[in-house]
C-alpha positions in Angstrom: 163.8 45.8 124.4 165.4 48.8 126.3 166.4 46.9 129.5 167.3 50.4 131.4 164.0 51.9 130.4 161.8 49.1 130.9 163.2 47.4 133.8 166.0 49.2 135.8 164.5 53.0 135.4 160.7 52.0 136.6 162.5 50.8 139.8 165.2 53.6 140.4 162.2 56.0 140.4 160.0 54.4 142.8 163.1 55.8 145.2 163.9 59.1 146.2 166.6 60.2 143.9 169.4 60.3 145.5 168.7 56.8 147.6 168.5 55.5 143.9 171.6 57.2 143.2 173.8 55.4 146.4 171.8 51.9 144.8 173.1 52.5 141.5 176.9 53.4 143.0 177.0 50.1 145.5 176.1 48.0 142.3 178.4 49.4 140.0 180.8 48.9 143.3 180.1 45.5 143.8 180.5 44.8 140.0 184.0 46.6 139.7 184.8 44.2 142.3 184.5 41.3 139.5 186.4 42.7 136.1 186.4 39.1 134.9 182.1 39.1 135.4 181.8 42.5 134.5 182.6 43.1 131.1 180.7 40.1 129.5 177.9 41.4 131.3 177.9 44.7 130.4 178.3 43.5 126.9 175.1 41.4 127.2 173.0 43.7 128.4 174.0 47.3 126.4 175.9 45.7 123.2 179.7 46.0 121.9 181.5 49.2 123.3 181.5 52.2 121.3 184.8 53.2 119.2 185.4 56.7 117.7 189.1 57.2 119.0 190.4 60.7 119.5 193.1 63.0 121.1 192.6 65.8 123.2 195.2 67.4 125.4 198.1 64.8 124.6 195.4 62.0 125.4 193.8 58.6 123.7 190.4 58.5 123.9 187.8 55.6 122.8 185.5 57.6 122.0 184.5 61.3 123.0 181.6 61.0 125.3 182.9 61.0 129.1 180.8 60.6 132.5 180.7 64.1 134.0 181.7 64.5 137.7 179.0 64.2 140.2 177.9 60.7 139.7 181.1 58.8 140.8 182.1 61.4 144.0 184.5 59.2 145.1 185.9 56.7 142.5 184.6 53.6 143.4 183.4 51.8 140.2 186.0 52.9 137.6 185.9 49.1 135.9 182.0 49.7 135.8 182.0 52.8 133.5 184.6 51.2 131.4 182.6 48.3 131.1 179.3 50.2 130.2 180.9 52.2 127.4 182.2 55.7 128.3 184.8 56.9 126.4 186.6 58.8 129.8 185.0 59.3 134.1 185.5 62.1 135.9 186.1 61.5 139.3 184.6 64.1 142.3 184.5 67.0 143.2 187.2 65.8 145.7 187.6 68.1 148.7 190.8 68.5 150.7 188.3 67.7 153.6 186.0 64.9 154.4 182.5 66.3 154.3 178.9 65.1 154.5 177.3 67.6 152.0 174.1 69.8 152.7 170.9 68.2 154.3 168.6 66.0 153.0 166.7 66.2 150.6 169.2 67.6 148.1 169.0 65.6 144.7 165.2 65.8 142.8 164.1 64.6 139.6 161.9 66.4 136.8 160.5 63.7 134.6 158.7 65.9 132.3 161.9 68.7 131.5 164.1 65.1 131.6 166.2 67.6 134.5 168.0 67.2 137.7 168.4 70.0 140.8 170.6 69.3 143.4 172.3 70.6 146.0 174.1 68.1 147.3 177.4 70.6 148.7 180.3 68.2 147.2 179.3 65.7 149.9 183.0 63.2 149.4 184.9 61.5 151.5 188.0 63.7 151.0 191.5 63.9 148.9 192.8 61.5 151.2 190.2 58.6 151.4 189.9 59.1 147.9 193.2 58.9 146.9 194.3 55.4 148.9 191.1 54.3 147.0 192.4 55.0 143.8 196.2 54.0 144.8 194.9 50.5 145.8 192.8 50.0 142.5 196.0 50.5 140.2 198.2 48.4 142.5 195.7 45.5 142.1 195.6 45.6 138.4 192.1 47.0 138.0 192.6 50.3 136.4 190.2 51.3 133.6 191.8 51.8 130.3 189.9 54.4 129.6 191.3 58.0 130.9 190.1 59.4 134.6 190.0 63.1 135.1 190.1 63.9 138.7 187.9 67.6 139.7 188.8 69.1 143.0 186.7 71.8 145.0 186.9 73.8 147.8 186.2 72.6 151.3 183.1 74.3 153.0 185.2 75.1 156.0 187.8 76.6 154.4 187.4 80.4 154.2 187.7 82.0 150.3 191.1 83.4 151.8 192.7 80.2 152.1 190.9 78.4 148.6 194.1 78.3 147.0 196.0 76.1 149.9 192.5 74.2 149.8 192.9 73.5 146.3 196.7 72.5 146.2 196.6 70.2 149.6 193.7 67.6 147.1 196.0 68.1 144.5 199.2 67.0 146.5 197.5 63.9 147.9 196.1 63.3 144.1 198.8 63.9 142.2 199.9 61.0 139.7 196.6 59.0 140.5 194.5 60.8 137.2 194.8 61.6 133.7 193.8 65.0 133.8 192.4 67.7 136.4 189.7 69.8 137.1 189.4 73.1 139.1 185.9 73.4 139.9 185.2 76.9 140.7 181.7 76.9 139.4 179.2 74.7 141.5 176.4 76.8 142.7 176.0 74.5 146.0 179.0 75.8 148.0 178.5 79.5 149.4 180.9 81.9 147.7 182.7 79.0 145.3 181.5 80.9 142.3 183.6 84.6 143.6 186.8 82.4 142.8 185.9 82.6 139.3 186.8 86.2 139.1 190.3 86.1 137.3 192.3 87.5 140.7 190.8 84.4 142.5 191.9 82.1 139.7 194.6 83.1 138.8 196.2 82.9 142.6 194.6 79.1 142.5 196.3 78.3 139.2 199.2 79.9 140.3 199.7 77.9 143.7 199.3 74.9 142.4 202.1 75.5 139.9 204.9 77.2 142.2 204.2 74.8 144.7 204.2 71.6 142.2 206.6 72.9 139.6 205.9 71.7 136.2 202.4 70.1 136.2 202.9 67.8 133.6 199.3 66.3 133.6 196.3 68.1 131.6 194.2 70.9 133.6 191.3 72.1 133.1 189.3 74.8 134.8 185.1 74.2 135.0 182.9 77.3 134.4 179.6 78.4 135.5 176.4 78.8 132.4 175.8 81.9 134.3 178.4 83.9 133.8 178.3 87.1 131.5 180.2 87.0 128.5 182.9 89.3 129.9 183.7 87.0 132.3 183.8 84.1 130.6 186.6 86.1 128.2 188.0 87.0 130.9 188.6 83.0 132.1 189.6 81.9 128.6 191.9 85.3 128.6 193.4 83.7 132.1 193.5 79.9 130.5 195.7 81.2 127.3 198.2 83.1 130.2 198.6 80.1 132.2 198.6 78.1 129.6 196.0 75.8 131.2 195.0 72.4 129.1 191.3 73.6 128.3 188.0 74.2 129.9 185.0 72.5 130.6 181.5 74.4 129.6 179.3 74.2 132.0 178.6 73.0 135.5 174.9 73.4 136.5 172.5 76.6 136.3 170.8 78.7 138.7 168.1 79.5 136.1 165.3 77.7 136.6 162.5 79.2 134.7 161.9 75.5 132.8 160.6 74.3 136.5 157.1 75.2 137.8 157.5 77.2 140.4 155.4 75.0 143.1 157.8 72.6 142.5 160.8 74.0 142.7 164.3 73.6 144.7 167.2 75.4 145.6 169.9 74.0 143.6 172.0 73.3 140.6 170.0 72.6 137.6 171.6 69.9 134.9 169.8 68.1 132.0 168.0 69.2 129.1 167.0 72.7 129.8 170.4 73.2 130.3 171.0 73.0 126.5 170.8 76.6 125.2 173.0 78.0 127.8 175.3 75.6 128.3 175.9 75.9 124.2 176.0 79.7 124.4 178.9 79.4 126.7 180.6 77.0 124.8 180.4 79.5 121.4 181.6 82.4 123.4 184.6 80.3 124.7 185.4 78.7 121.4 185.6 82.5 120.0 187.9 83.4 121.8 190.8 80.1 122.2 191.7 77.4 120.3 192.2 75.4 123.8 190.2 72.1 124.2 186.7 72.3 125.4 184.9 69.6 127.1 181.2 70.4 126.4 179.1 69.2 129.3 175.1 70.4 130.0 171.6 69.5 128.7 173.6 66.9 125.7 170.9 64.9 125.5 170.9 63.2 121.8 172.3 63.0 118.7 171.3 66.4 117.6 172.7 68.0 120.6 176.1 66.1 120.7 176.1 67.1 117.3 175.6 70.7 117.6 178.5 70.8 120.5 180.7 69.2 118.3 180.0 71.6 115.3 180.4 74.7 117.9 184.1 73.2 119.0 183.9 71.2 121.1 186.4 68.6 121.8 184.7 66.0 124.1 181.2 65.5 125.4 180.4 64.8 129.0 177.0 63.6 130.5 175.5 63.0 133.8 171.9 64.0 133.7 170.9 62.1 130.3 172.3 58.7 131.7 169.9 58.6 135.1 167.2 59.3 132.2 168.1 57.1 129.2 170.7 55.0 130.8 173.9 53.6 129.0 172.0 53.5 125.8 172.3 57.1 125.7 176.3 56.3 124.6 175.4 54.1 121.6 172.6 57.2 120.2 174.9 59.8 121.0 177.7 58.4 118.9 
């Protein structure tokens, strides 16, 4: 019996979807709470952890499919993923600023195209909240021995100007706590984030963080939009080879949403499975053009398609969407 599917997913849906989502995240809370419970339960319910070690960007992975940033905002059941099988988490998006997100409703479900919109506006409880959260799990013992990638966004108050100093002041107060790091520059759910993927914009973000940090010895990564045109998506990977960044991550959500009937669609980022072609065509025109790492992330939904990611280069596999369909099941078929 699939216990997610016939049990835990029936309930979740009876709720609106992001009310199940906070349900899911004070569970997984309360259960990282008990490492010595947690495991042997996780074990019970979704079988032996997956193995297929790797190394990517000077790190050990179990395996090469990750949770994608979105689900866990603000890192608080790290034991949890660990214990359901992931191979890596990525934490966020982290702002330098508290923030409460966009209005409600923000996060919908599409049963039929197995797809997600939201526009939840990195709604987190900031660099700072985050980062004594994250301080005090290590301290305790508690750490997941998987790796944690930490993604940081802009602030919504902070004008495109200033991005940059937004950027570095998460970083400061993060520093040392992940494995690797994320620039997010591509969510389509904070106005004018998307403008600071032009390479000028970038570049000066990248660039700040390094004068003002020195060496940054830990692995970063940069996370681009499926809707950028080729040229620009060149022009990132172009940028990533100069700065000598760690890799990129292909994509973040889409702003197409022809798979969606229109009476019932909603402003927002769109993830899960009709994400697929686009999210692939981005990761092929990236891959032509660097040998960097590429964490493939968007409308994975299988075998097939973890497969086809892999066979277009890339290094790891990320997923969000496909576990609030299929659950942590989803880790055993993908592998």
């Amino acid at each position: 019996m699939n216990f997610y599917k016939t049990i835990c997913r029936p309930l979740f849906f009876k709720l609106d979807a992001e009310r199940a989502h906070e349900v899911v995240m004070e569970s997984l809370k309360i259960a990282s709470a008990f490492p010595w419970l947690l495991q042997p339960l996780a074990d019970l319910i979704c079988g032996p952890r997956p193995s297929a070690p790797c190394r990517v960007a000077g790190i050990d992975f179990p395996h090469p499919i990750g949770l994608a940033a979105g689900m866990d905002k603000n890192g608080v059941a790290l034991p949890a993923w660990e214990a359901l099988g992931f191979g890596f988490v990525e934490v966020g998006t982290i702002t330098a600023h508290a923030q409460p997100g966009n209005p409600k409703p923000r996060l919908f479900r599409f049963p039929e195209q197995e797809a997600l919109i939201n526009r939840l506006g990195f709604n987190n409880e900031g660099a700072a909240a985050i980062a004594c959260r994250l301080t005090s799990l290590k301290e305790k013992g508690h750490w997941p021995r998987i790796p944690v990638g930490i993604n940081i966004g802009k602030s919504r108050v902070t004008p495109a100007e200033e991005a940059a100093q937004d950027y570095l002041a998460s970083y400061r107060k993060l520093r040392g706590l992940g494995d690797y790091y994320v620039i997010n520059v591509s969510s389509p759910n904070t106005p004018g984030l998307r403008d600071l993927q032009a390479k000028e914009a970038l570049s000066t973000i990248i660039k700040t963080l390094r004068d003002s940090e020195g060496d940054i010895t830990q692995p970063l990564f940069v996370k681009v939009a499926p809707d950028l045109a080729e040229e620009d998506l060149i022009a990132i990977v172009q940028l990533a080879e100069e700065e000598k960044l760690s890799g990129l991550i292909a994509t973040n959500t889409t702003l197409d949403h022809q798979s969606i009937p229109s009476a019932l669609d909603q402003t927002g980022g769109l993830s899960g499975a009709p994400l697929r072609s686009r999210s692939l065509q981005a990761l092929k025109v990236i891959r032509a053009h660097t040998q960097l790492p590429i964490i493939a992330s968007g409308g994975i939904t299988d075998a097939a398609t973890a497969s086809e990611r892999l066979a277009a280069g890339a290094s790891l596999l990320q997923i969000y969407t496909a576990f609030v369909y299929q659950g942590p099941g989803i880790l055993r078929k993908l592998l």
